[in-house]
Structure formats: C-alpha cells, structure tokens
GUPA-349482 format. One record per residue: residue in one letter; x, y, z of N, C-alpha, C, O in turn. Coordinates in Angstrom, 2 decimals. Layout:
<atoms>
(a; (X; Y; Z); (X; Y; Z); (X; Y; Z); (X; Y; Z)) ...
</atoms>
This chain:
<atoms>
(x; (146.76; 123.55; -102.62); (147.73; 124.40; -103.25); (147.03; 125.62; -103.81); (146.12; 125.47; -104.63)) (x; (147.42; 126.90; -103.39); (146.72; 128.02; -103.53); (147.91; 128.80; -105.20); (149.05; 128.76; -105.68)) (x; (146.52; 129.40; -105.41); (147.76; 129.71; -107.15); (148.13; 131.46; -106.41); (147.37; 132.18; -105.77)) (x; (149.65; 131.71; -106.84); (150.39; 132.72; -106.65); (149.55; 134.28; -106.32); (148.48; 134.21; -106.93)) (x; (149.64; 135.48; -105.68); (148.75; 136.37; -105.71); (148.69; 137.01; -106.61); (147.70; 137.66; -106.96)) (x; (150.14; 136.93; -107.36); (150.80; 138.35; -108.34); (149.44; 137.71; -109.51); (148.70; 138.52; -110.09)) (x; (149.30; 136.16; -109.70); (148.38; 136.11; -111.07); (147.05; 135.98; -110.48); (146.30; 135.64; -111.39)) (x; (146.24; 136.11; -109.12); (144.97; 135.74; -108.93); (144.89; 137.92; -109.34); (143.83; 138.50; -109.56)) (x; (145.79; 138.37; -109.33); (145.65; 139.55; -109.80); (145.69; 139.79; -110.95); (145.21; 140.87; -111.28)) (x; (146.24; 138.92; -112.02); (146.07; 139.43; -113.67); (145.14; 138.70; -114.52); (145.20; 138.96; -115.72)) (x; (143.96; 137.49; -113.97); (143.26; 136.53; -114.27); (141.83; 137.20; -114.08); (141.47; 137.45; -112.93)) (x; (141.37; 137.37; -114.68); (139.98; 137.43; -115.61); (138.81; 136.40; -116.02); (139.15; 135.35; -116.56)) (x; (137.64; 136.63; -115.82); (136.61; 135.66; -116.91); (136.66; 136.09; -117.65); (136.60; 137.31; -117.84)) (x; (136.89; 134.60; -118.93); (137.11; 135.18; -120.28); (135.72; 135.45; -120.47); (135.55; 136.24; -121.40)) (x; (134.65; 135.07; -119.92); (133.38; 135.73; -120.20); (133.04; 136.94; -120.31); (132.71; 137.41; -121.41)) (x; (133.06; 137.57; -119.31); (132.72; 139.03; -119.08); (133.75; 139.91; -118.44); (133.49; 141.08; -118.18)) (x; (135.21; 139.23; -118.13); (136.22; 140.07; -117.84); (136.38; 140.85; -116.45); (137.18; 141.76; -116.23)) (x; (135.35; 140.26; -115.46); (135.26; 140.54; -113.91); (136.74; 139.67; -113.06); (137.15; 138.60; -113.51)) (x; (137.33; 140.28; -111.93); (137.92; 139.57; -111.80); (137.91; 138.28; -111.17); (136.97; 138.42; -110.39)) (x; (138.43; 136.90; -110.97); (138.23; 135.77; -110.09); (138.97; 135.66; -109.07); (140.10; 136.14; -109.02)) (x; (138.46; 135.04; -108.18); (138.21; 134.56; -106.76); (138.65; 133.06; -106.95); (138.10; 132.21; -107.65)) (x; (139.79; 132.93; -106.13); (140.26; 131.65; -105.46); (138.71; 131.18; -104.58); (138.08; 132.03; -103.97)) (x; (138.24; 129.61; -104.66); (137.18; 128.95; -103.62); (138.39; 127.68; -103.78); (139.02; 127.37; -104.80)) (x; (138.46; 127.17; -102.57); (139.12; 125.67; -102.65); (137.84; 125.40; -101.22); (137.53; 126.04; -100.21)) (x; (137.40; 124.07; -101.89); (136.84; 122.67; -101.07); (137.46; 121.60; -100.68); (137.51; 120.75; -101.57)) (x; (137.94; 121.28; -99.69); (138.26; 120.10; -99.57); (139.78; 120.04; -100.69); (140.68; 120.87; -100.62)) (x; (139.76; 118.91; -101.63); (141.03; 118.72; -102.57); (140.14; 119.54; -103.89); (140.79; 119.33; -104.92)) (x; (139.04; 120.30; -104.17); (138.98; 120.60; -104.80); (139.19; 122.39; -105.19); (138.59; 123.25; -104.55)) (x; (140.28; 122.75; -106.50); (140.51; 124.38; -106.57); (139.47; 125.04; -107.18); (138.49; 124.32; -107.37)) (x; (139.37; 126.21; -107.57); (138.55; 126.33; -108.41); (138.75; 128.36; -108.48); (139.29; 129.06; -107.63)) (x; (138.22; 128.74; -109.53); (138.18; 130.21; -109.46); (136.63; 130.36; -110.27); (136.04; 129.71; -111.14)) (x; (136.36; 131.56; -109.47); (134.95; 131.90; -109.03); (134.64; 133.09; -109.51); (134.81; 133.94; -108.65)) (x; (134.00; 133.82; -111.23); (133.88; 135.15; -111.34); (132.90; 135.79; -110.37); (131.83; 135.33; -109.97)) (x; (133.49; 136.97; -110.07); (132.82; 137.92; -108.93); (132.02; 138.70; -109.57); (131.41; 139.48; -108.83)) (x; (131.76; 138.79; -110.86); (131.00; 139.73; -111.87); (129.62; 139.07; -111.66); (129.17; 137.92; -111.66)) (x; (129.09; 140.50; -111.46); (127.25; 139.96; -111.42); (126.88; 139.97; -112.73); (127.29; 140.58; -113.72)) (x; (125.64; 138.83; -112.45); (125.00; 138.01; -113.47); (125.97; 136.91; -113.88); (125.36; 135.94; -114.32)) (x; (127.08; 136.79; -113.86); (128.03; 135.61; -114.70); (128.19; 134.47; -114.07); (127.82; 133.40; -114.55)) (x; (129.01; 134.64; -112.44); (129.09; 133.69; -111.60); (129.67; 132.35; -112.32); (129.60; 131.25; -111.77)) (x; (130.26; 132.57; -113.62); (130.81; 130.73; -114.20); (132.12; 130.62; -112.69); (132.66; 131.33; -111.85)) (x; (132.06; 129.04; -113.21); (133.29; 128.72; -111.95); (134.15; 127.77; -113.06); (133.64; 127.36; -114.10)) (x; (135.48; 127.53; -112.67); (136.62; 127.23; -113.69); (137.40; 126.36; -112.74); (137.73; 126.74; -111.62)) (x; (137.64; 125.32; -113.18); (138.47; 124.46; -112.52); (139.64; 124.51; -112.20); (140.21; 125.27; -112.99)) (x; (140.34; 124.10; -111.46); (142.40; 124.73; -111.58); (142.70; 123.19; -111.82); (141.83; 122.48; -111.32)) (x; (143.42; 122.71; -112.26); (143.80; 121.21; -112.30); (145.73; 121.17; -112.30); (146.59; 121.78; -112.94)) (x; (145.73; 120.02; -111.13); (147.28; 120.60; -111.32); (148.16; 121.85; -111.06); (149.28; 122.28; -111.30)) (x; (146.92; 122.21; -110.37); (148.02; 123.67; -110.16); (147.72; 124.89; -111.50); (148.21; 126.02; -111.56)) (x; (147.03; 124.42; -112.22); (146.73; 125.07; -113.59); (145.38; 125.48; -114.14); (144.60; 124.73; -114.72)) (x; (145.13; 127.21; -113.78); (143.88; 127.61; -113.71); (143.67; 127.01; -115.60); (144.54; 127.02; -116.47)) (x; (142.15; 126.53; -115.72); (141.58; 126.29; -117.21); (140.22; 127.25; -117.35); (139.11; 126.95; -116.89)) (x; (140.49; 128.29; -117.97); (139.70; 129.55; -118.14); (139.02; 129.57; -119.46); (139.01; 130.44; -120.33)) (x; (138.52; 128.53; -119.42); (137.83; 127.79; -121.25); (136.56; 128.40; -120.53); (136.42; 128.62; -119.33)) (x; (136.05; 128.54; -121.14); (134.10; 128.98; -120.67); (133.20; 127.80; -121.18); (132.02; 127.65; -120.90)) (x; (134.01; 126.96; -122.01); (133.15; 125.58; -122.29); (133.39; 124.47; -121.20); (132.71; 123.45; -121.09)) (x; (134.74; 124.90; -120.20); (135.39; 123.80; -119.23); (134.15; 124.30; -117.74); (133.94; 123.51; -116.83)) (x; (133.47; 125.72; -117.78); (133.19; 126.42; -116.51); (132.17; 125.55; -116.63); (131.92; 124.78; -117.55)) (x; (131.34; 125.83; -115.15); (129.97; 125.36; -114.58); (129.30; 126.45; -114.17); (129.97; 127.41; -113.80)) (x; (128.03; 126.52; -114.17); (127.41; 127.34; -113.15); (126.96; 126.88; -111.68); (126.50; 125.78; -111.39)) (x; (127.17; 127.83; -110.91); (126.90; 127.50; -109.46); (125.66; 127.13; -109.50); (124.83; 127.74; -110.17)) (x; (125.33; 125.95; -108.70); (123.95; 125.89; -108.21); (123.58; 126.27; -107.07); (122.40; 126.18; -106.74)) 
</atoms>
C-alpha cells in the first residue's frame, strides 16, 4: 500500500526538513530522507507514516 502523492508531497524529515522518499520491501513501507548527511528512515505502519526521529533508523 503506497501512501497518497498529494502528502508524499507535504512530508518532511522532522530532522533536517529534506523531502522523503517512498522505499517499500517486500511487506515492508518506509520513507527515506533524501537530504545529505541525514539519510534517517521512518517506518509507515498501517498505512501511517511515524515521523518521530526517535522511531527512525539509520541505513546501513
């Protein structure tokens, strides 16, 4: 389940405020800041992006 375009257009890292990138794996969603140096990744659960910066990971 891909999240709507109108909001992959108004969604932000609350980190540094670059915009995010839809990545889906398999059953897993996820949004991906495109801002260099930051790169956190944010889980969607449910259909429901979670843009906590304590919920993100960094890519390995």
């Amino acid at each position: 389940m891909s999240l709507p375009s109108f909001l992959l257009e108004i969604l932000v890292c609350p980190e540094c405020r670059a915009p995010l990138a839809e990545e889906t794996e398999g059953e897993t969603h996820e949004l991906r800041c495109t801002g260099e140096g930051c790169g956190l990744v944010y889980p969607v659960r449910d259909g429901i992006p979670v843009l906590l910066v304590d919920e993100a990971r960094r890519p390995s």
